[in-house]
N, C-alpha and C positions, 0 to 999 in steps of 0.2 A: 460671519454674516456679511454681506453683499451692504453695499451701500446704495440707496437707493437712485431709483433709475429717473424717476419721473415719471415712468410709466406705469398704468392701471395695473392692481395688483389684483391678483386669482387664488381665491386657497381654494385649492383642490379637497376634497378629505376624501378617503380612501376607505371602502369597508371591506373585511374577509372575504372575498371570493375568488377564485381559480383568476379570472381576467387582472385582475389588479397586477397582477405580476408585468403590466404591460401597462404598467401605468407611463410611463417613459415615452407613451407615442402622444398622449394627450398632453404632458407638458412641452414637447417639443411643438405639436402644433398649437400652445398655446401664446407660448414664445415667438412660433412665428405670426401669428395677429395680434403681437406687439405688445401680450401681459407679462409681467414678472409675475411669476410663481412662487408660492409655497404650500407646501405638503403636511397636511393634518389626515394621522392615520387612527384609525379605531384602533384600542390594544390589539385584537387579534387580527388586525386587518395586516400589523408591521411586519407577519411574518408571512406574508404577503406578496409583500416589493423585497427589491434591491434594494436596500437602505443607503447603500454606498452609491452606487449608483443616481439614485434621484437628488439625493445631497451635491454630488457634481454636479448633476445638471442642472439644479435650481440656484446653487451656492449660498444654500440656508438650511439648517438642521431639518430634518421631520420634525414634526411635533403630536407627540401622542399624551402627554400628561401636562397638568396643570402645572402652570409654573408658581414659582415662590412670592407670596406679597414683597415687594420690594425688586425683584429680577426684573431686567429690561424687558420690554417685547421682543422677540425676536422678529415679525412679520408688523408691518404698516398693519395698520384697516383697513379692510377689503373693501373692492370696489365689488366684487362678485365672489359669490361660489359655485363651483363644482361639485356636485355630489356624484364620484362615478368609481365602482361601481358602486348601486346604493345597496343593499340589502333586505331581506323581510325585514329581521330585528333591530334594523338602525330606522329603516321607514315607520316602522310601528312605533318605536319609542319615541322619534322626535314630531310624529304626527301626536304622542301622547303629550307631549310638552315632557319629559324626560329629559334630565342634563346630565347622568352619570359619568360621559364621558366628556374630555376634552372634543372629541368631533360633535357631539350630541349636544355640548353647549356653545358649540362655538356655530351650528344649525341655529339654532332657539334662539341665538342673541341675533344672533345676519337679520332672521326678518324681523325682530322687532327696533334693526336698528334701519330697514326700510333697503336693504341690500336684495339684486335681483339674486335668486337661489335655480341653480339649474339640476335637475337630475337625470340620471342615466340608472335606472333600475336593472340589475342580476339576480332573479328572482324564479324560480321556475314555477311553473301552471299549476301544480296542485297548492303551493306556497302564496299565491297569487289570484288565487279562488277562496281565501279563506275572508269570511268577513271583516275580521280587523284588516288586515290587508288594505284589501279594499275601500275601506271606508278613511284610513288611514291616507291612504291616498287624495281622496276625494276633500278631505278634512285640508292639507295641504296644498289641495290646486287651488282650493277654496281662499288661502292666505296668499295666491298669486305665486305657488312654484312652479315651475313650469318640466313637464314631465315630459322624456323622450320616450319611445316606444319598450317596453320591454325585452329585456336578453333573458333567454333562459339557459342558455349556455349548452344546448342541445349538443350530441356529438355529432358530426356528418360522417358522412358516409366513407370517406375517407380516413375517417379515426381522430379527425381534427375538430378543432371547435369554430363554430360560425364566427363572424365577423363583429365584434363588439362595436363597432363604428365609433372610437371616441370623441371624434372633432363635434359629433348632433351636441356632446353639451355644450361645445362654442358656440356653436348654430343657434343653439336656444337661448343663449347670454346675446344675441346682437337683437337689436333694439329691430322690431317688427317680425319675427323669428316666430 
């Protein structure tokens, strides 16, 4: 583990979706507007990412499971989180007050410890028309998180996938955003 910097810390958490694999662009741009990073991944989101990979670049484990009564923390207290990408089932459950998972409580705790929460939804249209959904959302802007536009991860025309944009959750982390 990295000793700390002094500067504002970011946990990212990370849920199952195709983008995630590219999660690497959003800790680099969040490192460079000055946060020290760490990575909290949904179980199925780990296999995901580069494990190896984000561990270098943050120089702190992932963390996907609770740790032991007694084991150090591995990440400060967050100054902010990133939720990106988010999911149906991670938005739905933590909009239910749900904590099964190490990311799903470490959601639950950020706002009731008064921490700004940003999200980046990967969600596609019929997923996203569904009432829980929805409301689920609305249930959470309601607690002040602040929501960037939705991905649906459309394929283009080229055979590739649209532009995830991951710096809007930074965007949505600065103060007047």
């Amino acid at each position: 583990m990295s000793e700390p910097t002094g500067k504002p810390f970011l946990y990212v958490v990370v849920c199952a979706a195709g983008v995630a694999e590219d999660v690497g662009t959003l800790i680099t741009a969040a490192q460079e507007r000055g946060w020290e990073v760490g990575v909290i991944a949904t179980p199925q989101g780990l296999g995901f990412i580069d494990a190896a990979a984000v561990e270098a670049r943050t120089g702190r484990p992932i963390r996907s499971a609770w740790r032991a009564p007694g084991d150090p923390r591995p990440f400060p207290a967050p100054d902010a989180v990133a939720l990106a990408p988010a999911t149906f089932n991670t938005v739905n459950k933590w909009a239910a007050g749900i904590s099964d998972t190490l990311a799903l409580g470490t959601l639950c705790e950020a706002y009731g410890l008064g921490v700004p929460i940003a999200v980046l939804p990967c969600v596609n249209e019929a997923l996203a028309a569904h009432p829980a959904y929805r409301a689920g959302v609305e249930r959470l802007r309601g607690m002040g998180v602040r929501f960037g536009d939705p991905y649906a991860g459309d394929d283009q025309q080229d055979g590739g996938r649209g532009d995830f944009r991951w710096e809007r959750v930074l965007d949505l982390l600065t103060p007047g955003a």
